[in-house]
C-alpha positions, 0 to 999 in steps of 0.5 A, a space after each residue: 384747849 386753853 392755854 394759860 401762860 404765866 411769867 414769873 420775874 425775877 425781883 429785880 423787875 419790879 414793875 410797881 416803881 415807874 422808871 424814867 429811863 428808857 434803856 431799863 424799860 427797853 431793856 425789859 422789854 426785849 428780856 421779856 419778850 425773849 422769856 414769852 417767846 421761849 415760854 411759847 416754844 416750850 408750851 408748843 413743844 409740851 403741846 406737840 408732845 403731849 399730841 404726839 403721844 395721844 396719836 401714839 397711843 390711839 395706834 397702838 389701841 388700834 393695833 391691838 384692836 385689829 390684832 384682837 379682831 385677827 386671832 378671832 377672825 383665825 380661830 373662827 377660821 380654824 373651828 370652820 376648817 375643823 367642821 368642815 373637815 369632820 363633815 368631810 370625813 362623814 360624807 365619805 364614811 356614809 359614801 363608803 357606807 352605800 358603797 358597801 350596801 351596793 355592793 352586798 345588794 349587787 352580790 345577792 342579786 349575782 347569787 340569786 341569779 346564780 341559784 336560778 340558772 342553777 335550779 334552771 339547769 337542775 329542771 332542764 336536766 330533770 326534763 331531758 332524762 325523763 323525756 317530758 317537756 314542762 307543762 307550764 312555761 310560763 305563769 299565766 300561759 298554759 301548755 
């Protein structure tokens, strides 16, 4: 960064016109070394300022930034918990779904065993009132 200083005098320094004495000269000489140093310090001071602020405002556009990042980081979060929780929500609508096949499936099977025993017992009953043993007890093997 370049800096340029310039100082303005008031009129009564003309510095065109040598002068003889010594005082006038060491005189402008101290005055305008205190007038640079205090122009030093103020240009110091304008420049940590200005600084200061620069560094402010990169913080502040990083905690934007990041603050962004941080609602989008939680509505993704939010829409993955949603998912997961809809996809929850079907596994257990097909478990209770098979649950349920499982059930009709089991029911049938008792109810088919039921009307076996039962048509079982109806030939059972059917051969001891007649007094005749059945002729094929089973598929393949004759009696």
């Amino acid at each position: 960064m370049l800096v340029i200083c310039v100082v303005l005098l008031p009129r009564h320094w003309d510095m065109s016109t040598p002068s003889n004495s010594d005082n006038n000269k060491n005189t402008y000489s101290a005055t305008a070394n205190r007038y640079h140093e205090r122009s030093y310090y103020v240009i110091l001071k304008k420049m940590k300022n200005l600084a200061t602020k620069k560094v402010s405002a990169i913080l502040s556009w990083e905690n934007t930034k990041k603050a962004n990042i941080e609602a989008q980081l939680k509505k993704i979060e939010e829409q993955l918990e949603k998912k997961k929780a809809e996809y929850a929500e079907k596994m257990k609508n097909k478990a209770a779904m098979i649950h349920k096949e499982a059930e009709e499936k089991r029911a049938m099977v008792e109810a088919k065993k039921g009307e076996e025993l039962l048509k079982a017992e109806e030939m059972a009953a059917k051969y001891r009132a007649t007094g005749h043993s059945p002729k094929k007890v089973m598929g393949c093997f004759g009696a």
